[in-house]
C-alpha positions in Angstrom: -15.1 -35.4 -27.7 -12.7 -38.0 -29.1 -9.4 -38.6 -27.9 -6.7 -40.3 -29.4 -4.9 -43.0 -28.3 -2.3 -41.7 -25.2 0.8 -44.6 -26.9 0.5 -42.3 -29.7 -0.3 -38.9 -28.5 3.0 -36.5 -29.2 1.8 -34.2 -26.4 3.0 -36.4 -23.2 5.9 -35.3 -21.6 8.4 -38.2 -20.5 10.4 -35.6 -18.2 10.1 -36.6 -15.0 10.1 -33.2 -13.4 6.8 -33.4 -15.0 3.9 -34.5 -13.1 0.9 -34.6 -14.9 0.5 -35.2 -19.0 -0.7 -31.9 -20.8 -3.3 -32.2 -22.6 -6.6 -33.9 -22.5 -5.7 -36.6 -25.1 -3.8 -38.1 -22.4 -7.3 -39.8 -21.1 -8.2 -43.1 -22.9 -12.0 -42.3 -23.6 -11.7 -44.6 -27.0 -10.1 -47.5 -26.0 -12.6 -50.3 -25.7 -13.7 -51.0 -21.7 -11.7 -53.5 -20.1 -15.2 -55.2 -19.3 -15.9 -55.0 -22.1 -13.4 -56.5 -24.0 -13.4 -60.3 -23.3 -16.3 -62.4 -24.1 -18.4 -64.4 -21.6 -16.6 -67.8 -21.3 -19.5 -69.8 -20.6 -21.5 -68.2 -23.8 -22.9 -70.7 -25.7 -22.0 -70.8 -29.8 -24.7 -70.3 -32.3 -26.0 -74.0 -33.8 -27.8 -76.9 -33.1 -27.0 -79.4 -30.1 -27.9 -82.3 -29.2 -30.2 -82.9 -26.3 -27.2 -84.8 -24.6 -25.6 -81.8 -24.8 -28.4 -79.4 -23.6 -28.7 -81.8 -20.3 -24.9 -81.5 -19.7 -24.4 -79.1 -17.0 -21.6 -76.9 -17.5 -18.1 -76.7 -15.5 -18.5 -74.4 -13.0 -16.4 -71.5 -13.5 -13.4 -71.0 -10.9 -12.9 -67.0 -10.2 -9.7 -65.6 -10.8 -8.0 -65.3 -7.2 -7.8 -61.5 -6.3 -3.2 -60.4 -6.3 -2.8 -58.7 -2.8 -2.4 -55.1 -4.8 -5.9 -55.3 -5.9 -7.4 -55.1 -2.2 -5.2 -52.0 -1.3 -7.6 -48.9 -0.9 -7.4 -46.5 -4.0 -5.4 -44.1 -1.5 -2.3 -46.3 -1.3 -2.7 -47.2 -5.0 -2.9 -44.0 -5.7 0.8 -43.2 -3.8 2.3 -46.4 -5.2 1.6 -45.5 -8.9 2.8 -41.7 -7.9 6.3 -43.0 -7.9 6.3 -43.5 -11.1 8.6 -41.2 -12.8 7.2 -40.5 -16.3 3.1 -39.4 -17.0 3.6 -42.1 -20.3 4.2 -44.9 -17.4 1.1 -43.9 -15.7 -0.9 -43.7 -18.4 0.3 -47.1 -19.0 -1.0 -48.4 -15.5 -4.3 -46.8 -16.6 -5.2 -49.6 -18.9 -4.9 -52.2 -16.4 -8.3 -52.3 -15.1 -11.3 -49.7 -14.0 -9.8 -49.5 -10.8 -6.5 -48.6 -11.6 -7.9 -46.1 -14.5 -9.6 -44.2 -12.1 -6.6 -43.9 -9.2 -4.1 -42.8 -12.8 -6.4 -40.3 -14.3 -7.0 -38.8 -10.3 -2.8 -38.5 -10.9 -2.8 -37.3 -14.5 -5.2 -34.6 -14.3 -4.7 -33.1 -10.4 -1.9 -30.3 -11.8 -2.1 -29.8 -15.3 1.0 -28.4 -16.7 0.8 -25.4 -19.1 3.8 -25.0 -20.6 2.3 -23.7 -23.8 -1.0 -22.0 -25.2 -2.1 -24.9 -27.0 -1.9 -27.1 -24.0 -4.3 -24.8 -22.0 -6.6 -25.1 -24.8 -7.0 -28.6 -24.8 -7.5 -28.8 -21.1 -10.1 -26.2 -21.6 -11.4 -28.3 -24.6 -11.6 -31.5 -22.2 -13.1 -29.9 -19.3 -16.0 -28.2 -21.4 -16.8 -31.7 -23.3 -20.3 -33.3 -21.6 -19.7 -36.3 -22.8 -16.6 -37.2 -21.4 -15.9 -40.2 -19.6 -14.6 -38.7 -16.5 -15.7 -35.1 -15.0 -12.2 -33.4 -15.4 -13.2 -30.2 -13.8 -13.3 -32.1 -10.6 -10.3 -33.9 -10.7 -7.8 -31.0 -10.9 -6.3 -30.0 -7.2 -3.8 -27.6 -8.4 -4.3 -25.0 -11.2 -0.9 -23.2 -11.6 -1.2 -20.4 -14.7 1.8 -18.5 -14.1 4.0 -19.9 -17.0 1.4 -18.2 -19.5 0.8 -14.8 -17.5 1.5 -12.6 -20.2 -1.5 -14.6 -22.1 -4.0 -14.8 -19.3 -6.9 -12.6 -18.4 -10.6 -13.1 -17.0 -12.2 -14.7 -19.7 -8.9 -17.1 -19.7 -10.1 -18.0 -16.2 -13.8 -18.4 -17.4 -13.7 -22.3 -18.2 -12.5 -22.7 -14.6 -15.4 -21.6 -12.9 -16.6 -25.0 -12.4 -13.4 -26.6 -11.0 -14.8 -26.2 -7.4 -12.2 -28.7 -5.9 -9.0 -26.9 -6.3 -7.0 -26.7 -3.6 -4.0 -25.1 -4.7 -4.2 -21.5 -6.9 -1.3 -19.6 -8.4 -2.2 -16.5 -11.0 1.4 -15.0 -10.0 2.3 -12.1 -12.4 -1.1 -12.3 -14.3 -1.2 -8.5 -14.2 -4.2 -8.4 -16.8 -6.9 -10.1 -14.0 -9.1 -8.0 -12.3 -11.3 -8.9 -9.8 -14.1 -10.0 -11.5 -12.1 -13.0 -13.2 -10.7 -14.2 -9.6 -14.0 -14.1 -8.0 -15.9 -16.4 -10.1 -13.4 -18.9 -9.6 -13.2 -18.7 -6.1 -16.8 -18.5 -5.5 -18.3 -21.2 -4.0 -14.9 -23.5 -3.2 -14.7 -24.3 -0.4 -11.5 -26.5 -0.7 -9.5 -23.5 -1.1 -6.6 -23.8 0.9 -3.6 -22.0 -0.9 -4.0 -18.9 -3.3 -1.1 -17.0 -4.7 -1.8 -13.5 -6.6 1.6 -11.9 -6.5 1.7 -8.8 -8.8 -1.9 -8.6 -9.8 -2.2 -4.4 -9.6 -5.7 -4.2 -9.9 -6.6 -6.6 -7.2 -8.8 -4.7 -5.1 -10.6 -5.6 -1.4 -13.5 -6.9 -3.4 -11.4 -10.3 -4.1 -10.0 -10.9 -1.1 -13.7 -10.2 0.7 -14.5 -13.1 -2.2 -11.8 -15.3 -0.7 -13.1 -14.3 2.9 -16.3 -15.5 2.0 -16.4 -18.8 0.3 -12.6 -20.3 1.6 -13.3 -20.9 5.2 -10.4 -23.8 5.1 -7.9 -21.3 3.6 -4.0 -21.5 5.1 -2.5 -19.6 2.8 -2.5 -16.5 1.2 0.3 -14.3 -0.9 -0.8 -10.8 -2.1 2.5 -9.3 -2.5 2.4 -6.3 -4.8 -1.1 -6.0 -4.4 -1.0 -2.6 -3.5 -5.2 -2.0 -3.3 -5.7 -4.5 -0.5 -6.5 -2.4 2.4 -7.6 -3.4 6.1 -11.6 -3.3 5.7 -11.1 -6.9 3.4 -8.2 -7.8 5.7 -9.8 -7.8 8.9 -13.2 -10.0 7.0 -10.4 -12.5 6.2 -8.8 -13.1 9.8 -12.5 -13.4 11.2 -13.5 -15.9 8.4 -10.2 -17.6 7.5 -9.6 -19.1 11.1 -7.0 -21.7 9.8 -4.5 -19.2 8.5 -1.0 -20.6 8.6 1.2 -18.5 5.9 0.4 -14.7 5.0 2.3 -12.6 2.2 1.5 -8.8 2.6 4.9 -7.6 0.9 4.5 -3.8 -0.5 0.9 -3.8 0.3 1.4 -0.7 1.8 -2.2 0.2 2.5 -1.7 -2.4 5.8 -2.2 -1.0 9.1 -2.3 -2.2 12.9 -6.0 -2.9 12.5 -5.5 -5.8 10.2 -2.5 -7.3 11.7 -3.6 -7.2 15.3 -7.1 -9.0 14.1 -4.7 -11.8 12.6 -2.8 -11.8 15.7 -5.9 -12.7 17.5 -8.0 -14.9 15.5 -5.6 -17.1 13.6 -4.0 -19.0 16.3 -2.1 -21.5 13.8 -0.2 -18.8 11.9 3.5 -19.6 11.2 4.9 -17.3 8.7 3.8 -13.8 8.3 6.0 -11.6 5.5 5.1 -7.6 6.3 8.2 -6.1 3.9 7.4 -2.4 3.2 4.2 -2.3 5.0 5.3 1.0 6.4 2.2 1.5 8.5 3.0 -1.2 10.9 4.3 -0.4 14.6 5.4 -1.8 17.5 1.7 -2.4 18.7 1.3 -5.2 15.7 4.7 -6.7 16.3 3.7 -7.0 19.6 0.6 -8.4 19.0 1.9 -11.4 16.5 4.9 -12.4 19.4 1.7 -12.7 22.4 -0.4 -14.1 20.0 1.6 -16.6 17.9 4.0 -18.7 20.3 4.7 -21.1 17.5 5.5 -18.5 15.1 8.6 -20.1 12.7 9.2 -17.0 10.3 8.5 -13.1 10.9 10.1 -10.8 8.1 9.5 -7.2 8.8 11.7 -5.7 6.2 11.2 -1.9 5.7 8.7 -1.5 8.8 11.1 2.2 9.4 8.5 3.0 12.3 9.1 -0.5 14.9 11.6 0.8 17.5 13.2 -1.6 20.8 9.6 -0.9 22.1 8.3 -3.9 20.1 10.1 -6.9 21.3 11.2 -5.1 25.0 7.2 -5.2 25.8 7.0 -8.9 25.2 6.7 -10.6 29.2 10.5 -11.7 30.1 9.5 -15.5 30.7 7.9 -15.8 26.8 10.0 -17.6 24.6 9.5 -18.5 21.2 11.4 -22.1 20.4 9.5 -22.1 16.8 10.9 -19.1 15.8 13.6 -20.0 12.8 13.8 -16.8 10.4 13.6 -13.0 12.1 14.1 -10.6 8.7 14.4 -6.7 10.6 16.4 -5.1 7.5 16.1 -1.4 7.6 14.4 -1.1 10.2 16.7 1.5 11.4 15.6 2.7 14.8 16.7 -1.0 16.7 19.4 -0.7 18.6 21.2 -3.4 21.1 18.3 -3.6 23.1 16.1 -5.2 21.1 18.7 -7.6 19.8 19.3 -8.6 23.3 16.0 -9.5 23.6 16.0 -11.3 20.7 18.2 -13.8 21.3 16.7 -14.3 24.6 13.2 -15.0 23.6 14.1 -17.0 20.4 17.0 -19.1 21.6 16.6 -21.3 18.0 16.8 -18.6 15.4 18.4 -20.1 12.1 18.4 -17.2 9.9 18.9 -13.0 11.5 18.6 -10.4 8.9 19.9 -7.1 10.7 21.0 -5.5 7.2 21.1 -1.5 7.4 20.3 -1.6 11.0 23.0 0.8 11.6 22.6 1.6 15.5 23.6 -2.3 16.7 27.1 -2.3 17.6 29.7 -5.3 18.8 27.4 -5.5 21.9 24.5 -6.9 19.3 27.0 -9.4 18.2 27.8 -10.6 21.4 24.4 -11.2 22.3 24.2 -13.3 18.5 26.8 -16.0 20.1 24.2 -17.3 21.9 22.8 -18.8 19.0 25.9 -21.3 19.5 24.8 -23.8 16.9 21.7 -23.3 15.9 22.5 -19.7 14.2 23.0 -21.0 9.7 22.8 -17.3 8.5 23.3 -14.0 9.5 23.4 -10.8 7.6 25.0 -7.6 9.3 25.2 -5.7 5.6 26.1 -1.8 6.6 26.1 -2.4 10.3 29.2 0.0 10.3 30.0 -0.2 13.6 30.6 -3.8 14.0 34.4 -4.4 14.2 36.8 -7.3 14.1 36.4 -8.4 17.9 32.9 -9.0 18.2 33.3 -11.2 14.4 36.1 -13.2 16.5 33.7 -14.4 18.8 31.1 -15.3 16.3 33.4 -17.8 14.8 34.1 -19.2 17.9 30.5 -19.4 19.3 29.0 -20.1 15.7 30.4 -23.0 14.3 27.8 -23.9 11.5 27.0 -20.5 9.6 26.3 -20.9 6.3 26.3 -17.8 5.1 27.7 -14.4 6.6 26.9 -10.8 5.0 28.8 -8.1 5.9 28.6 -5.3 3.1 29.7 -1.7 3.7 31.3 -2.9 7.1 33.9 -0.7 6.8 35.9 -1.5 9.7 36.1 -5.6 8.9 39.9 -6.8 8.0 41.8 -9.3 6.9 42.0 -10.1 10.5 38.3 -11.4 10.7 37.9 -12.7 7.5 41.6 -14.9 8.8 39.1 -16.6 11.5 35.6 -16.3 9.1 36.9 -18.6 6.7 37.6 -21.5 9.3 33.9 -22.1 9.5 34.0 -25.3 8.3 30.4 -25.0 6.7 30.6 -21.4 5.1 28.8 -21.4 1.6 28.6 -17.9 0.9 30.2 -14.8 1.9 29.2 -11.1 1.6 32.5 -8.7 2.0 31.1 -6.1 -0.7 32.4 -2.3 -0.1 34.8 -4.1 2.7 37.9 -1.6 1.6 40.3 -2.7 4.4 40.5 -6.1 3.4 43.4 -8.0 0.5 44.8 -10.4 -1.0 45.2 -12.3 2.6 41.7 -12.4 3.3 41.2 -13.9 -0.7 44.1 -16.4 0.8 42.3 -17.4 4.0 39.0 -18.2 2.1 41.2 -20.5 -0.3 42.9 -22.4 2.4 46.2 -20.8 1.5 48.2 -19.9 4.4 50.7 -16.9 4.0 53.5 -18.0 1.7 52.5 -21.3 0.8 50.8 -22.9 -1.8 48.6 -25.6 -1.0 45.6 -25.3 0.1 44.9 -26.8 4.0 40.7 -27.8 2.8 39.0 -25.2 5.1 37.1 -23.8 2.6 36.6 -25.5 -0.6 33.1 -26.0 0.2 32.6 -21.9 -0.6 29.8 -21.6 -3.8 29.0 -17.6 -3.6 31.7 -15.2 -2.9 30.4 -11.4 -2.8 33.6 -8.6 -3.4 32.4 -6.1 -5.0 34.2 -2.5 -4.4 37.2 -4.6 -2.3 39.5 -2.6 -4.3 42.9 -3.9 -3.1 42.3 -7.0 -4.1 44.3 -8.4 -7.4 44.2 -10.9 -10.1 46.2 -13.3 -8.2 44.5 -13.6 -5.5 41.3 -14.2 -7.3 42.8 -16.7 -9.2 43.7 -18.9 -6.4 40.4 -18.5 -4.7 38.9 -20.0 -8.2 41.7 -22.7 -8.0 40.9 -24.0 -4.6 36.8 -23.7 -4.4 36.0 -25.8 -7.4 32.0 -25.6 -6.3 32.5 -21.5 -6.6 29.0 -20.6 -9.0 29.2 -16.7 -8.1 32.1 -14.0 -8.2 30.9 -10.6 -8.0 34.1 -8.3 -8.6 32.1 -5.2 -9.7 34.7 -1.8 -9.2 38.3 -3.7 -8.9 40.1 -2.2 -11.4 41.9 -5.4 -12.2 38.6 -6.8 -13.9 36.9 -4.4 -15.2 39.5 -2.6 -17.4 39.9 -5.7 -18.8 38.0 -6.7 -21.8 39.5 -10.6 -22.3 38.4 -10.6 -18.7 34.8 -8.7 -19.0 34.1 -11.6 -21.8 32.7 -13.9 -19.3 30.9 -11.8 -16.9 27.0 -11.7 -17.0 25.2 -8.6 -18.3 24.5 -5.8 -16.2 21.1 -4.9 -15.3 18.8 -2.8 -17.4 18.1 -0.1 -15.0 21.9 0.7 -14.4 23.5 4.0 -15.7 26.5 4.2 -18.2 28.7 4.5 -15.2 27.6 2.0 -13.4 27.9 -0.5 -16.2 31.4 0.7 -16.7 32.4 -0.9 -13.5 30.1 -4.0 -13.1 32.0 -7.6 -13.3 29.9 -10.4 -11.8 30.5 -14.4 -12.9 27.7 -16.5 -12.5 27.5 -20.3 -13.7 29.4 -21.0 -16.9 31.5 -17.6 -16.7 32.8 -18.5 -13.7 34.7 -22.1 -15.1 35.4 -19.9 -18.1 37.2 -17.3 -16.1 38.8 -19.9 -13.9 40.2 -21.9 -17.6 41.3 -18.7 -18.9 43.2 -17.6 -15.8 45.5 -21.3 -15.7 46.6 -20.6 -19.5 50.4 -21.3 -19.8 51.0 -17.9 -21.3 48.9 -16.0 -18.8 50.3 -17.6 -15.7 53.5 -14.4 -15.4 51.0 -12.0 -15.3 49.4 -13.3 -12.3 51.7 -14.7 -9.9 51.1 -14.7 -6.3 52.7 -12.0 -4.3 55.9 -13.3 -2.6 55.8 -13.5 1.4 56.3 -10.3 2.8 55.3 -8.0 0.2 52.4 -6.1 0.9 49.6 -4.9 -1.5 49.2 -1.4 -2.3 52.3 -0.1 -0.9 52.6 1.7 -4.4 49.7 3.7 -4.1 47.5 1.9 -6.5 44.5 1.5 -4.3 44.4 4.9 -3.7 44.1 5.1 -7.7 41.3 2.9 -8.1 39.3 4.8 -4.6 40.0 7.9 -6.9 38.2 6.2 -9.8 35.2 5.4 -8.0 34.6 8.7 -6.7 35.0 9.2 -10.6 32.2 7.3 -11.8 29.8 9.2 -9.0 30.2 5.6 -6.9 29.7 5.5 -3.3 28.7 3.1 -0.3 25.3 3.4 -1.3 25.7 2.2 -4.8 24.8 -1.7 -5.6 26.5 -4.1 -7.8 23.1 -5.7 -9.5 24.3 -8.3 -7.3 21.8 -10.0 -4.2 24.3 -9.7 -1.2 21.7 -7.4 0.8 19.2 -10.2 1.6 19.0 -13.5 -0.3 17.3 -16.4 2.0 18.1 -19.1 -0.4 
């Protein structure tokens, strides 16, 4: 197979955010071998000589001294050229000499990027082609499909099959495989150490048996979606797959205790384990992955209705679990206090606590949080209804570094701790959706704008995501000054206040609403993201628009007229109640 000449070749990619050129013309196969291409200096010219000349022994020839770059091992050459930013550099560096050819193609061709159809074809193209210089198929580490998943199916993957080095697999969203595709690429590669089938519907135990089988060194595996899977392949894969460090069973709601507790038991390294929806699960496997995985860093058991107090109260009182960063127990309704309490106690370190819709925990459970003192970045209390001001107080004090704080539906929050909530000097986002009580003072606080005055005191300019949805006595002034004083604001939800959404200059810049909401709902949504968020905030400081929105003056409380009570009205209206989302992410959003 010929290939053209890389200086020339339209397909590389300069970007630097990519890492490997795209098509197989990137390889230099017709440029003449560097060893090739200088003559032998002591080679004699064709003609006669005179015998004086044939007994002159020639000069002997000094070697060219070696630069200290060319005795580094191909591993460090390898790293250095790595740096470079652009794939046309490297393939630059690859016509320096056979040494460094071979450490730049390793580069160019260990992720392939397929951006587009056509590149995928000439990768195929390259590594079906016998006569090529270098064996392709074994240079690519990482084989990444899911920007074409609407395009691929098994006989896509077919010209794989003899990649047997890859280390790194991601089909995500490749809904047409089946398992016959996945298992001839899998078969017989043993260097398998990460695979990623998220969404593949017709997975079925027979693949993940495959992976069992033939990917002893595998660490980790995402099968979210995947809904097939069922414990009989499960269990094959904790007895095989002994190295197991990050598992993804999300929705696979076949998943009982039988496969869990064999993971518990025979994969000893195991740091993150994602169980969301697995409804099967009890306190028995919970149990099981606390004795069994002491440097645990991330346990999400989102939607596991059926784990009670028992699950974490079991555990022996002297265990603790210092790796233990993220602890995701959304929904999971039956936890009360107790278990919290233990909690904090066992995992001193926690970074992230998702306890949205756990609606038994009370103030107590938040006392127990404060523990955390510094080490607690984000915590979600989303419908906890019976978490009041108090217990928030404390937080603050105890909790100096949170990040982020979600506390949708928590009906009986105030302005009061929302006052002491936006002192945090590191808050980034904040989640006050369906938070009725609170107004224009808590908009204020979160500005830096103490009652009655105008300037901002820099508490909270740092604020990028600001959730308040359904806060329905708040008005346009006080969102105005929150856009004025947070200039790194990227997200206002304001789905429900009337102040927004009956406004169509307003409704301009807000983001579509999603597909699967009603005609009522999409009546009421108003979220800014990105660009209509500096869009809203320019349109807001227009000269002629500034009357409109003044600030209240001191003293004069909002909704002493009864208008809240008008916009509650118009909620229950539109069928709207505390159950109701905004299309926005306030629930649960790690990032």
């Amino acid at each position: 197979m010929e290939h053209p000449n890389p200086s020339s070749d339209p397909s590389v990619d300069d970007s630097a955010s990519s890492s490997t050129p795209s098509t197989p013309g990137q390889i230099l196969d017709d440029e003449p071998d560097f060893a090739l291409t200088h003559n032998n200096d002591s080679q004699s010219s064709f003609g006669a000589s005179s015998s004086r000349e044939q007994s002159v022994q020639p000069p002997p020839v000094r070697s060219r001294p070696k630069y200290p770059i060319e005795h580094l091992p191909p591993e460090l050459l390898i790293y250095i050229i790595s740096k470079l930013s652009s794939p046309s550099d490297i393939l630059r560096c690859l016509k320096v000499s056979k040494a460094w050819s071979n450490c730049c193609v390793e580069l160019l061709w260990h992720r392939p990027l397929f951006t587009t159809w056509e590149k995928l074809v000439n990768v195929v193209n390259s590594i079906q082609d016998t006569n090529a210089h270098w064996r392709y198929a074994d240079l690519i580490k990482r084989l990444n499909l899911s920007n074409l998943s609407d395009q691929i199916n098994d006989g896509t993957l077919q010209p794989f099959v003899n990649c047997r080095r890859i280390e790194r697999l991601t089909l995500t969203s490749c809904s047409s495989l089946t398992d016959s595709g996945i298992i001839g690429l899998v078969r017989g590669n043993r260097q398998l150490l990460a695979l990623d089938i998220t969404g593949l519907h017709s997975i079925t135990d027979l693949t993940v048996a495959a992976v069992a089988n033939n990917c002893p060194r595998l660490q980790g595996l995402n099968i979210t979606n995947c809904r097939k899977v069922t414990d009989a392949s499960l269990v094959t894969l904790a007895e095989n797959c002994k190295y197991l460090k990050r598992l993804k069973l999300n929705k696979c709601t076949m998943v009982t205790d039988e496969s869990i507790e064999a993971f518990a038991q025979r994969c000893p390294s195991m740091l993150e384990i994602d169980l969301q929806d697995c409804r099967f699960i009890t306190d028995h496997s919970v149990t099981s992955l606390m004795l069994g995985g002491r440097q645990l860093r991330e346990l999400r058991l989102a939607s596991c209705s059926n784990i009670t107090d028992d699950a974490f109260l079991q555990l022996p009182s002297h265990l603790r679990y210092d790796s233990l960063r993220i602890l995701d127990l959304t929904a999971c309704h039956l936890l009360t206090d107790l278990a919290v309490e233990r909690i904090i106690e066992g995992a001193p370190r926690l970074r992230i606590l998702v306890l949205a819709k756990c609606v038994e925990i009370t103030d107590r459970s938040v006392m127990a949080i404060t523990k955390l003192g510094k080490n607690l970045h984000d915590i979600h209390l989303g419908r906890c209804q019976q978490i009041s001001d108090d217990a928030l107080k404390e937080l603050v004090k105890a909790c100096n570094r949170i990040r982020y704080i979600d506390l949708a539906g928590c009906h009986r929050v105030t302005d009061a701790a929302v006052e002491k909530l936006a002192q945090l000097p590191k808050l980034r986002r904040i989640g006050l959706v369906k938070c009725q009580a609170i107004t224009d003072d808590s908009i204020n606080a979160l500005a830096g704008i103490r009652r009655g005055e105008r300037s901002r005191n820099n508490v909270a300019t740092n604020l990028e995501r600001v959730h308040l949805s359904y806060c329905v006595r708040i008005t346009l002034g006080g969102i105005k000054a929150l856009l004025n004083h947070c200039p790194k604001l990227t997200h206002l939800s304001l789905t429900g206040i009337q102040a927004f959404f009956l406004r169509d200059d307003l409704i301009q810049f807000c983001r579509e609403a999603p597909a699967e909401f009603n005609e009522e709902q999409r009546t009421v949504f108003c979220v800014f993201s990105g660009d209509g968020v500096s869009k809203l905030r320019k349109y807001l400081n227009e000269d002629h628009f500034d009357s409109e929105i003044t600030m209240y003056e001191e003293g004069e409380m909002l909704g002493d007229d009864g208008d809240a009570d008008g916009i509650l009205g118009l909620m229950q209206s539109t069928g709207l109640d505390a159950e109701d989302g905004d299309g926005d992410d306030f629930d649960v959003d790690m990032q």
